[in-house]
C-alpha positions as semicolon CSV with decimal commas, in nm:
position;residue;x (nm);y (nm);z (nm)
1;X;0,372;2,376;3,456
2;X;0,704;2,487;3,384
3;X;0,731;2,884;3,258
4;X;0,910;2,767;2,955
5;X;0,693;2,489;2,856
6;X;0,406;2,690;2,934
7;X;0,512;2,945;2,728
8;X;0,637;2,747;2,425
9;X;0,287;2,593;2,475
10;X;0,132;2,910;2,405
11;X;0,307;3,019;2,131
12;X;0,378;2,653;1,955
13;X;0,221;2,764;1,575
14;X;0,510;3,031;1,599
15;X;0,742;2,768;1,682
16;X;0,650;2,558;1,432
17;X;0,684;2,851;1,157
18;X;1,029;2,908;1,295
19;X;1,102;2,524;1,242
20;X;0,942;2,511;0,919
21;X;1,139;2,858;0,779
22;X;1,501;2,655;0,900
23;X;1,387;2,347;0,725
24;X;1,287;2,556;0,382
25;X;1,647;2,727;0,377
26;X;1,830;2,422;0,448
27;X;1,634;2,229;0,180
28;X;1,681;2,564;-0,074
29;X;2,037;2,531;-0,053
30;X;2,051;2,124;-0,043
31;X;2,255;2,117;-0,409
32;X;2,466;2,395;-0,300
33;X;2,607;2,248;0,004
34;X;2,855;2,033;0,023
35;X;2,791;1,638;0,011
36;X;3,053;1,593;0,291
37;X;3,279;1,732;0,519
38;X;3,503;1,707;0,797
39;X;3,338;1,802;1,086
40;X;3,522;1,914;1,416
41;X;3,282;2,098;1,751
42;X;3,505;2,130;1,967
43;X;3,261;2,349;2,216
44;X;3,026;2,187;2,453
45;X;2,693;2,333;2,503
46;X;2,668;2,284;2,922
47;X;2,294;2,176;3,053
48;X;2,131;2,503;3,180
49;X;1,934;2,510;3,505
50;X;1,664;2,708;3,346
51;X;1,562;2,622;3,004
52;X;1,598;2,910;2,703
53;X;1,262;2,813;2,533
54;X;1,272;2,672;2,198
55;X;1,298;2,906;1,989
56;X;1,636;3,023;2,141
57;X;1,683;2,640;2,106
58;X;1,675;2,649;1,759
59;X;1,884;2,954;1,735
60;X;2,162;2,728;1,998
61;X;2,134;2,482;1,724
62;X;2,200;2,702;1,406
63;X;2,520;2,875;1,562
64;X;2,664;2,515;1,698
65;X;2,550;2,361;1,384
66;X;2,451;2,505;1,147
67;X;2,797;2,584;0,917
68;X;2,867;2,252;1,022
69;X;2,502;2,055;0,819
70;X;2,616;1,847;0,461
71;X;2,360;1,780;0,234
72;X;2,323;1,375;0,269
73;X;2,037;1,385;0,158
74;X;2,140;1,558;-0,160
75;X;2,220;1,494;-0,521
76;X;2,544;1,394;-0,475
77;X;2,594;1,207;-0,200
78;X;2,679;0,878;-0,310
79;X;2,841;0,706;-0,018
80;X;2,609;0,505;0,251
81;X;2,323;0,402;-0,015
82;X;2,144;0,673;0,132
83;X;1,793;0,793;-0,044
84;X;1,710;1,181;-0,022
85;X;1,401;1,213;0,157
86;X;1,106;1,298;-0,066
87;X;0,849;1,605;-0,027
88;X;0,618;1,334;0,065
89;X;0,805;1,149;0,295
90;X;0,874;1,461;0,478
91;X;0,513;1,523;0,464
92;X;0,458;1,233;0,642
93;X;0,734;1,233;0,888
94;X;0,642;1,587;1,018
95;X;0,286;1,435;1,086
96;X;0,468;1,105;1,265
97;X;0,592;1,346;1,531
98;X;0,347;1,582;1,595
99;X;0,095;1,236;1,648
100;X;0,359;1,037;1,873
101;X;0,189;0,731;1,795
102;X;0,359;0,401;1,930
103;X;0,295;0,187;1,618
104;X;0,192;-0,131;1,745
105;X;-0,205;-0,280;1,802
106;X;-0,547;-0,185;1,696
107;X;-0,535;0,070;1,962
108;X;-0,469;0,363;1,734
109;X;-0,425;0,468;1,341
110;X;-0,112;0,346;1,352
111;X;-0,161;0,018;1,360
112;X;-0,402;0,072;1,066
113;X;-0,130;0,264;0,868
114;X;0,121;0,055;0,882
115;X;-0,101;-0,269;0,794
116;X;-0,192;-0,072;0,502
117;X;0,131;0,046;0,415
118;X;0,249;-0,325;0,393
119;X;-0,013;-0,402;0,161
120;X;0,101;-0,151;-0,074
121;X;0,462;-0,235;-0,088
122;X;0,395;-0,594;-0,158
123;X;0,200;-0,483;-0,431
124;X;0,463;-0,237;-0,562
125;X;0,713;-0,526;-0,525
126;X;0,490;-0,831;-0,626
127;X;0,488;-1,044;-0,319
128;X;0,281;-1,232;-0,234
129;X;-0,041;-1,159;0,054
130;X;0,062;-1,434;0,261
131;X;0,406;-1,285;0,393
132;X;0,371;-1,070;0,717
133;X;0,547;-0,758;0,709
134;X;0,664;-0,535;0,959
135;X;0,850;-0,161;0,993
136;X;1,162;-0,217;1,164
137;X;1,445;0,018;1,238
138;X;1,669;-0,063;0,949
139;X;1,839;-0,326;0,728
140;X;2,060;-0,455;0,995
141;X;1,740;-0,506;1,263
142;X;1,546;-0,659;0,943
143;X;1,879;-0,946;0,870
144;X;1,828;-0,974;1,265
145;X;1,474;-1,055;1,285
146;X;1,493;-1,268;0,929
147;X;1,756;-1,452;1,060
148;X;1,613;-1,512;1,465
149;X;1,287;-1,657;1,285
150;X;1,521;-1,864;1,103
151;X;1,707;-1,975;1,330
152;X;1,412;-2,084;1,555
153;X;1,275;-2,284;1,247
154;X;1,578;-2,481;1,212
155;X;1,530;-2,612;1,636
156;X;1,206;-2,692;1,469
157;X;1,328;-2,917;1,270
158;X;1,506;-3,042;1,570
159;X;1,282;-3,054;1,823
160;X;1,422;-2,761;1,975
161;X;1,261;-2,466;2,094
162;X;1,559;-2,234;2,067
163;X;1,325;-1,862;2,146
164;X;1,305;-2,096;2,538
165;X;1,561;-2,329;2,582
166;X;1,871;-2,115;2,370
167;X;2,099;-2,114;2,144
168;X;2,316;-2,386;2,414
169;X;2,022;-2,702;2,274
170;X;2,170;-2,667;1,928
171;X;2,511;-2,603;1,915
172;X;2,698;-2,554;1,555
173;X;2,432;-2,381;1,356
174;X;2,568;-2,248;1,024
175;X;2,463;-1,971;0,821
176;X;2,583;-1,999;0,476
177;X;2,648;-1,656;0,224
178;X;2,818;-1,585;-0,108
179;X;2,887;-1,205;-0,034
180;X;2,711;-1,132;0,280
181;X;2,659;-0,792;0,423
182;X;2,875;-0,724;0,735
183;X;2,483;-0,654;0,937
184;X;2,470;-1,065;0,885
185;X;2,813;-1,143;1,107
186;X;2,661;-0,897;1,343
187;X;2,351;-0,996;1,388
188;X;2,489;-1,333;1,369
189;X;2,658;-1,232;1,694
190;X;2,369;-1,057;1,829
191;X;2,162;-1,381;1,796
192;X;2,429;-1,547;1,985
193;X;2,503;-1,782;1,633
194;X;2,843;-1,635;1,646
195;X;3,033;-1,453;1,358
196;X;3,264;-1,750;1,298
197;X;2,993;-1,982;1,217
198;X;2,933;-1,782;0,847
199;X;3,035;-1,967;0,638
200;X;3,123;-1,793;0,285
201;X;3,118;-1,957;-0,029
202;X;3,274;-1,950;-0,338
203;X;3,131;-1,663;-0,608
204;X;3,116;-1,696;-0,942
205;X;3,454;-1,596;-1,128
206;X;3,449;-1,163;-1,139
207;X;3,150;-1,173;-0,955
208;X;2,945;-1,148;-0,623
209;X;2,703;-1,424;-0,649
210;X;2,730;-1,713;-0,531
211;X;2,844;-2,035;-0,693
212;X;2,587;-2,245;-0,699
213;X;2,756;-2,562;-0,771
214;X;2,973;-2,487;-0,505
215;X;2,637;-2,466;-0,246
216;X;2,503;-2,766;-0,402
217;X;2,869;-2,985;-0,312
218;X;2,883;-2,820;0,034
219;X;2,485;-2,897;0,063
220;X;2,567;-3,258;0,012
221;X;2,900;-3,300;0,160
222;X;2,735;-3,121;0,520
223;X;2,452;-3,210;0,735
224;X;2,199;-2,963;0,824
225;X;1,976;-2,793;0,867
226;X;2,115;-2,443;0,759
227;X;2,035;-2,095;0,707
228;X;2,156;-1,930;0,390
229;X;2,171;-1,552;0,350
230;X;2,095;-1,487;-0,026
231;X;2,208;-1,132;-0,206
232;X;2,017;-0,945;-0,440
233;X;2,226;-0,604;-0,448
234;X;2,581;-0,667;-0,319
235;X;2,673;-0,318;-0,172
236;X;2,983;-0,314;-0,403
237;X;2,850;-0,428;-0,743
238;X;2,512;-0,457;-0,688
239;X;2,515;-0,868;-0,800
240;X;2,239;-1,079;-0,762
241;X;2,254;-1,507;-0,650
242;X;2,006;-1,700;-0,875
243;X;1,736;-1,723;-0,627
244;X;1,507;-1,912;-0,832
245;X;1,778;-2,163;-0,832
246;X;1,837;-2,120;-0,457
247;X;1,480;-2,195;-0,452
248;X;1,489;-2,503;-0,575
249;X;1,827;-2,663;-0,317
250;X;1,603;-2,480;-0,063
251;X;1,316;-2,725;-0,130
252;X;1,543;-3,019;-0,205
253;X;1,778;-3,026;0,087
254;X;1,554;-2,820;0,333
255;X;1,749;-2,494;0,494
256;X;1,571;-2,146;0,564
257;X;1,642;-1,892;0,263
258;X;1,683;-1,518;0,401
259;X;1,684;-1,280;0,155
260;X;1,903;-0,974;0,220
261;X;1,727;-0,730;-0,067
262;X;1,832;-0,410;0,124
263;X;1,799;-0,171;-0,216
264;X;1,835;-0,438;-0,484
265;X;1,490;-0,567;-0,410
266;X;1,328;-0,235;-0,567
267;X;1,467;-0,410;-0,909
268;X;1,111;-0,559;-0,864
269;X;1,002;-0,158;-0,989
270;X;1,085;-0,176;-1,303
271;X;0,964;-0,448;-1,581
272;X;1,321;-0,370;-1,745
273;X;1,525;-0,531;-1,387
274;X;1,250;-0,743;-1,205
275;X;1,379;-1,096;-1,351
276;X;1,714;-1,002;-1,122
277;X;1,453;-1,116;-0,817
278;X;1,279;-1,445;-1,003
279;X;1,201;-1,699;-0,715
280;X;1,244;-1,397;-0,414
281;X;0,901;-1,452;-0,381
282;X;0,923;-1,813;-0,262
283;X;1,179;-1,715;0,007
284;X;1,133;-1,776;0,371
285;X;1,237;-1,374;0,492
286;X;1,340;-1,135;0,322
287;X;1,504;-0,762;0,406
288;X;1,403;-0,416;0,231
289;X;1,529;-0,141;0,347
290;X;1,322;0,194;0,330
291;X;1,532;0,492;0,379
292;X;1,753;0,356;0,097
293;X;1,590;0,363;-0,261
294;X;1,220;0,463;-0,097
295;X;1,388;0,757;-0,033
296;X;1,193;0,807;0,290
297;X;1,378;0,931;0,633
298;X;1,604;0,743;0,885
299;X;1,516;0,468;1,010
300;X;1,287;0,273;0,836
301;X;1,297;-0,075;0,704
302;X;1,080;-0,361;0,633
303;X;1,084;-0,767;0,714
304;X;0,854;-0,965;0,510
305;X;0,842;-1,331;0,630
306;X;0,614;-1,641;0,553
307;X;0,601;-1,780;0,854
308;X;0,458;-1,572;1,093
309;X;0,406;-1,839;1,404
310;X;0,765;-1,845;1,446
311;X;0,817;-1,513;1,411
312;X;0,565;-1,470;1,758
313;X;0,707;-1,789;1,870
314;X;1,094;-1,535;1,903
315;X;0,941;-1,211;1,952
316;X;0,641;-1,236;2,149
317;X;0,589;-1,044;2,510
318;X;0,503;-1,360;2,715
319;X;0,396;-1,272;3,023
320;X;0,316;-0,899;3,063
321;X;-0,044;-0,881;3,067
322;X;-0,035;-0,528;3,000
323;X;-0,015;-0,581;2,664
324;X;-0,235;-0,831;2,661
325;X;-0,239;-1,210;2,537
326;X;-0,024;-1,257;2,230
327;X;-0,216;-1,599;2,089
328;X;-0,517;-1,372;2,152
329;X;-0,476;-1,068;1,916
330;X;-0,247;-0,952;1,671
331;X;0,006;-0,682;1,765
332;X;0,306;-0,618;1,559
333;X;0,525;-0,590;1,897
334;X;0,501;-0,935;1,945
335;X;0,655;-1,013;1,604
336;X;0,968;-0,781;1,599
337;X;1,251;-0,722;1,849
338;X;1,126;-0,388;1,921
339;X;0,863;-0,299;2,158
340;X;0,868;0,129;2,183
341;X;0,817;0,210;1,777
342;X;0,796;0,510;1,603
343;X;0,554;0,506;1,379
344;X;0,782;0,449;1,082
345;X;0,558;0,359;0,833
346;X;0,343;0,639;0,756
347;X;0,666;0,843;0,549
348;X;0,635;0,561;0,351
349;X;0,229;0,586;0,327
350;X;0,274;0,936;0,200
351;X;0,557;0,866;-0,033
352;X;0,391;0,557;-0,178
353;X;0,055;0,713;-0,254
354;X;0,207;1,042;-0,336
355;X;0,377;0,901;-0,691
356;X;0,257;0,558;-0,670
357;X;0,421;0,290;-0,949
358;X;0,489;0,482;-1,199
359;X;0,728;0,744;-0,966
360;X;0,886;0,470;-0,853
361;X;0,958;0,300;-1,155
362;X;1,109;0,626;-1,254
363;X;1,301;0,689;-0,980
364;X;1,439;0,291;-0,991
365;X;1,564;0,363;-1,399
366;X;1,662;0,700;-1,344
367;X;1,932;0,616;-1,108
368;X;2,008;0,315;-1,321
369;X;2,050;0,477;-1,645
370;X;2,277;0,773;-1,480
371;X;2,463;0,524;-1,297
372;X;2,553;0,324;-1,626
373;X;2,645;0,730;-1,762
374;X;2,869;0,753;-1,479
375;X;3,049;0,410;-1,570
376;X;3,062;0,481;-1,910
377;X;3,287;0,795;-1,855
378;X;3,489;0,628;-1,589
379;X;3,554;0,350;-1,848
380;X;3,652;0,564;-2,120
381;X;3,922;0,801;-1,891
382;X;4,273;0,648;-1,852
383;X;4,318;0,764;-1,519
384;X;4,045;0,506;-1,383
385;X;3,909;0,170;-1,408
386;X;3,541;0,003;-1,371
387;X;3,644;-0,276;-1,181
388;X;3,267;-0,417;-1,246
389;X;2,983;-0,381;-1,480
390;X;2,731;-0,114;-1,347
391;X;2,437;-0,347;-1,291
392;X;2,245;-0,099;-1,106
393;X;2,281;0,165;-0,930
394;X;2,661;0,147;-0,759
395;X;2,939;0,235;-0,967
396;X;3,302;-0,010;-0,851
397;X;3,591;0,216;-0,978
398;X;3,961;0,302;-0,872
399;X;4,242;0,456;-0,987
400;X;4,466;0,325;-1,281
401;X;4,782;0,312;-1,071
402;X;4,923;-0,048;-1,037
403;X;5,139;-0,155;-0,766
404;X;5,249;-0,118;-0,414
405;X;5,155;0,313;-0,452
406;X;4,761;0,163;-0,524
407;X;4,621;0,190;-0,117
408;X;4,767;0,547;-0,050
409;X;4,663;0,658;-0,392
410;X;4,277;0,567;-0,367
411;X;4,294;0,735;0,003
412;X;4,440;1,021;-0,101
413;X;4,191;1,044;-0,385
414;X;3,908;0,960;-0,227
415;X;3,971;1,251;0,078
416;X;4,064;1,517;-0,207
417;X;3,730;1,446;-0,333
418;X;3,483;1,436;-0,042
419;X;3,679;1,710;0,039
420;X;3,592;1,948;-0,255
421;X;3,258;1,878;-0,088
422;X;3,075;1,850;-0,453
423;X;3,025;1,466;-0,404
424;X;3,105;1,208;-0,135
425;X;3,204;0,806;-0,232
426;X;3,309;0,544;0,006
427;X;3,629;0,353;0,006
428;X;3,579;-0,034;-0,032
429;X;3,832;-0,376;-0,144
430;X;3,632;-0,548;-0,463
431;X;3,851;-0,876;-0,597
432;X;4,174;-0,778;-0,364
433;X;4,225;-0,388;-0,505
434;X;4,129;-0,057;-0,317
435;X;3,875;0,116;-0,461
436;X;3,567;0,333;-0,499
437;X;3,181;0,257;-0,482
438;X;2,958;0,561;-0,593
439;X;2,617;0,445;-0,488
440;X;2,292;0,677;-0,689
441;X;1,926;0,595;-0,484
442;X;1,835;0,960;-0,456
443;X;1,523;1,119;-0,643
444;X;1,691;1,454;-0,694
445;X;2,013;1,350;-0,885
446;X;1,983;1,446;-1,239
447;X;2,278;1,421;-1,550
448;X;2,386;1,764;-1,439
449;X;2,495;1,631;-1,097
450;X;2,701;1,341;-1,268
451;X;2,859;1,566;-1,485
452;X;2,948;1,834;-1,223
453;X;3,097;1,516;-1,054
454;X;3,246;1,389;-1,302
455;X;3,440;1,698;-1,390
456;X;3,570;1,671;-1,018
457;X;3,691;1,324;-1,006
458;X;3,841;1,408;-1,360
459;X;4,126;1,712;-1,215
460;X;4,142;1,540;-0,895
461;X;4,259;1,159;-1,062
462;X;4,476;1,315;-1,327
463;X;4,662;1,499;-1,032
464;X;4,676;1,216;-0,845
465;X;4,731;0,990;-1,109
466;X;5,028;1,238;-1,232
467;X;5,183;1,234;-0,877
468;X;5,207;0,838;-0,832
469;X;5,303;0,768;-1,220
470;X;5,586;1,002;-1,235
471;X;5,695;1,037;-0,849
């Protein structure tokens, strides 16, 4: 054996201790440092020919990075919709590396984990037993494998098995979308559907959701079958299509309903925001994304998808009888695009049972109602305007500047105040104007962090407010 893995062999507990005592002081100091900053390492570190060990590893890492690590998993961070990662979670993802566990048959606990972690989520969101579910990476490998299953059901209906014969024995598929997500043009493009045949719809006047009398004329004016990508949590406004009604053209004019319920689907928490999902549970697929609002670590999502034949029918390993017969035993390999897998699921396991429904449910409001505090204060300063109703838990602002000055202002605003490092937003276009999305999923954020934020954005917009105005 190697010297150096010999010896950090011998003396991994201490290792571990070291690991542990970095981890402690970065997570001490997580509402002290900043939510973002610009980053520039310009240094390389070369490969050695003889390894330091790793606990001068960890001490290579803390001088390259350490002055250089942003709490995104913090309080303030409100850009990505990016959960914290709770003490369970962290729990559990600790254990998930020390075991190394591929996460995929009845060979090992992970298998049995994540089968039972499954269970509990559809329970937390009310789904119903019959839909398979499955850790995948993230959202975007979740619209991916929601809309491959989907597109193999509509060769189905065809007489076309597209997982063999290709995309090439059914030309001119069409996936249909009020709002979509920009992971449902890629995987579109990944499936081989191509990004130009999305096909988006018209919303409802000062909203996201779809038009549903505008789906019903195109339903009837078009022949199908189709796939249509439903919302339920727009990334800008957090708007929700009428699935229930989508439900019902689904079962009238036959097309495969995907719902993309990245974070909005953990509406289904809380008695006060569940009726925002009525119907999802009728829905073909549907996305949830775990290191979002189950605040659990990258990457972690979850498909859940009635029919599970055509999900083996894509995804199965024909042919390597290594890992054995897929019509002959259940393995979850067979029914998502990945093969290697962490085993994602058992964060989630500890988080779950760790604060069970009612954390949840608290976690789910608790964003909600400081969310709606944070809109309320925008809304009431001059200097900006709520370009949307806080539904949930994203807050759609900009700048009260009018005009040609309106693009250089929000940029210039929105650097400032990532910049002062005391809370980081995203830049995004909602209804043709440049603005702001301040997205709060994380269990640590409390009224003191939207106040200390809102005190920032305050002298920052009246500065730059002052600047374009009079200039």
């Amino acid at each position: 054996m190697d010297l150096k893995l010999q010896d950090d062999l011998k003396h991994t507990d201490q290792l571990l201790q070291l690991t542990k005592d970095f981890s402690s002081k970065f997570l001490s100091a997580i509402d002290k440092l900043a939510a973002d900053k610009q980053v520039e390492i310009n240094c390389r570190v070369a490969m050695p020919d003889k390894g330091m060990g790793g606990a001068a590893a960890l001490e290579m890492f803390r001088q390259q990075y350490g002055n250089s690590l942003t709490a995104a998993a913090g309080p303030r961070y409100w850009g990505f919709v990016t959960g914290g990662v709770t003490p369970a979670a962290l729990m559990g993802d600790w254990l998930t590396s020390a075991m190394d566990l591929n996460s995929s048959d009845k060979s090992s606990a992970a298998y049995y984990v994540e089968t039972e972690t499954i269970a509990l989520l559809k329970e937390l969101f009310g789904l119903p037993a019959e839909f398979l579910g499955c850790f995948v990476s993230g959202a975007t490998m979740s619209n991916f494998t929601g809309l491959a299953v989907g597109r193999q059901w509509v060769g189905q209906q065809q007489g076309v098995d597209i997982a063999a014969e290709g995309m090439a024995a059914l030309p001119g598929l069409k996936v249909l979308s009020g709002t979509p997500h920009s992971s449902i043009s890629k995987a579109m493009s990944m499936l081989g559907l191509g990004r130009n045949s999305l096909v988006k719809l018209p919303v409802l006047e000062n909203r996201e959701c779809v038009d549903i009398s505008a789906l019903k004329q195109y339903l009837q004016l078009n022949k199908g079958p189709f796939i249509y990508v439903a919302n339920a949590g727009t990334v800008n406004t957090v708007d929700f299509d009428d699935i229930a009604e989508l439900v019902k053209l689904r079962d009238e004019y036959g097309f495969w309903l995907h719902v993309d319920a990245a974070f909005g689907g953990f509406a289904a928490c809380s008695d006060q925001w569940k009726f925002l999902l009525k119907g999802w549970e009728k829905a073909d697929s549907i996305t949830i994304d775990a290191h979002k609002w189950l605040n659990v670590p990258y990457d972690a999502a979850m498909i859940f998808c009635r029919h599970p034949q055509l999900q083996t029918a894509v995804f199965q390993n024909a042919g390597a009888a290594y890992l054995g017969d897929p019509a002959a035993r259940f393995n979850f390999i067979n029914n998502i695009p990945e093969n290697s897998r962490r085993q994602r699921a058992l964060p989630a396991w500890f988080s779950l049972l760790a604060y069970g429904k009612e954390g949840y449910r608290w976690l789910v409001e608790n964003n909600i109602a400081l969310a709606k505090q944070l809109g309320n204060v925008l809304e009431d300063d001059p200097n900006f305007i709520l370009l949307a109703p806080v539904r949930l838990c994203v807050v759609c602002f900009t700048l009260n500047i009018a005009g040609e000055d309106a693009d250089a202002a929000v940029n210039e605003y929105l650097e400032a105040v990532n910049a002062s490092g005391v809370v980081c937003m995203t830049a995004t276009v909602y209804a043709g104007k440049p603005a702001i999305r301040a997205a709060l999923v994380n269990w640590r954020t409390s009224e003191k962090d939207v106040t200390m934020a809102y005190e920032t954005m305050k002298a920052l917009a009246e500065k730059i407010v002052n600047k374009y105005t009079y200039a």
